[in-house]
C-alpha positions as CSV (number, residue, x, y, z in Angstrom):
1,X,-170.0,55.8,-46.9
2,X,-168.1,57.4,-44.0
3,X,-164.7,57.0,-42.8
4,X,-162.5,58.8,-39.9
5,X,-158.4,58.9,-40.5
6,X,-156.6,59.9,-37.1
7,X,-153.1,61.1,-37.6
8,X,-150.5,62.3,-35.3
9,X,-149.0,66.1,-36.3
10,X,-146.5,67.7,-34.1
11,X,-145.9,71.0,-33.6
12,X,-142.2,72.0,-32.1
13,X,-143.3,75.0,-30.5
14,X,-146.2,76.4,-28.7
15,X,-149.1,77.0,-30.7
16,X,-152.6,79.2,-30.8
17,X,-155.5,78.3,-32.2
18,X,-158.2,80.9,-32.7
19,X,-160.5,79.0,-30.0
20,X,-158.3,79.0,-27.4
21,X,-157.4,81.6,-24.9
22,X,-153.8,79.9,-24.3
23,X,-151.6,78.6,-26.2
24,X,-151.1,74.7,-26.8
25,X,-147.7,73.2,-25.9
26,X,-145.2,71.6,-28.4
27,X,-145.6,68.3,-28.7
28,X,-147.4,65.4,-30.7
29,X,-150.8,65.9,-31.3
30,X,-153.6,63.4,-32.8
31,X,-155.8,64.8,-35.3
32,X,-159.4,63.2,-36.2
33,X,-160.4,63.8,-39.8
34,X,-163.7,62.8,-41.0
35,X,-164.2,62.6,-44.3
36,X,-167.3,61.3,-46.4
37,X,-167.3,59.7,-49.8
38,X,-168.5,61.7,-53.1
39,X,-170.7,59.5,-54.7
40,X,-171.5,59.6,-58.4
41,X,-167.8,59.4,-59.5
42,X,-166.0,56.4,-61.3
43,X,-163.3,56.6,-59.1
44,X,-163.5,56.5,-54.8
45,X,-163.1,60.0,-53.7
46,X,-163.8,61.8,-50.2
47,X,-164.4,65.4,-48.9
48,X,-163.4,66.4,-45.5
49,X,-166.9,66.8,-43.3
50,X,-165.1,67.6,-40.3
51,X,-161.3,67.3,-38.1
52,X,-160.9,67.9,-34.4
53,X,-157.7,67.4,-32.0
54,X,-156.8,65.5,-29.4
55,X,-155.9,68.1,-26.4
56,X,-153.8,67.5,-24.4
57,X,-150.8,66.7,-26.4
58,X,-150.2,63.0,-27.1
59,X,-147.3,62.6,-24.3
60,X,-149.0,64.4,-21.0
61,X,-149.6,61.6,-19.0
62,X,-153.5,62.7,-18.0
63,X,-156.6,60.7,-17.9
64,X,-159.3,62.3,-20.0
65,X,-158.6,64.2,-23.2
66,X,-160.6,66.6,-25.1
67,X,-161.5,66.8,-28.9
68,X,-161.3,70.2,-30.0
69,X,-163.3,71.2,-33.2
70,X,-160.9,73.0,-35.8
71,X,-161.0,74.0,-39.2
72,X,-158.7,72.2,-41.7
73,X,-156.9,75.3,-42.9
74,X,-156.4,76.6,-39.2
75,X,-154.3,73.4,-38.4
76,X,-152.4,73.6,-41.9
77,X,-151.9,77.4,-41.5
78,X,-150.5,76.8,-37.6
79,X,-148.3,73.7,-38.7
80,X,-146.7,75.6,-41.2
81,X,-146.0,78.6,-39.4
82,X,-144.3,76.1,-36.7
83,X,-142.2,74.8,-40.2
84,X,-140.9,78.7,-41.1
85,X,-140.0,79.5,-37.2
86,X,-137.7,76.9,-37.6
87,X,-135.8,78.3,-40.5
């Protein structure tokens, strides 16, 4: 069994990402997760298979978006880094 979760992060300043060339802006961004079940367990379980993220940010007004392929840790890594620049 497979599942996708999207969530919304947000980011309050500009952010890189190590496939970019530019920096995103701050905003709301959706995130995609994929995630497939572990079978064999007595209890329901599921490990990550994949996440991408919805560019551009949730509130510009455009009419196609983009799903950008991203590694789990990258987005955790970049969202907490936005957290400590706004200590």
């Amino acid at each position: 069994m497979e599942r996708t979760i999207g969530t919304e992060i947000t980011f309050n300043r500009p952010f890189m990402l190590s496939t970019l060339l530019l920096p995103l802006e701050a905003g709301a961004y959706r995130l995609i997760v994929d995630e497939e079940e572990i079978e064999g367990l007595s209890f329901s379980a599921f490990r990550r298979t994949s996440a991408q993220l919805e560019i551009p940010s949730i509130a510009t007004a455009i009419g196609s978006r983009q799903r950008l392929r991203v590694s789990s840790q990258e987005i955790e890594t970049a969202l907490a880094k936005d957290a400590r620049a706004g200590d």
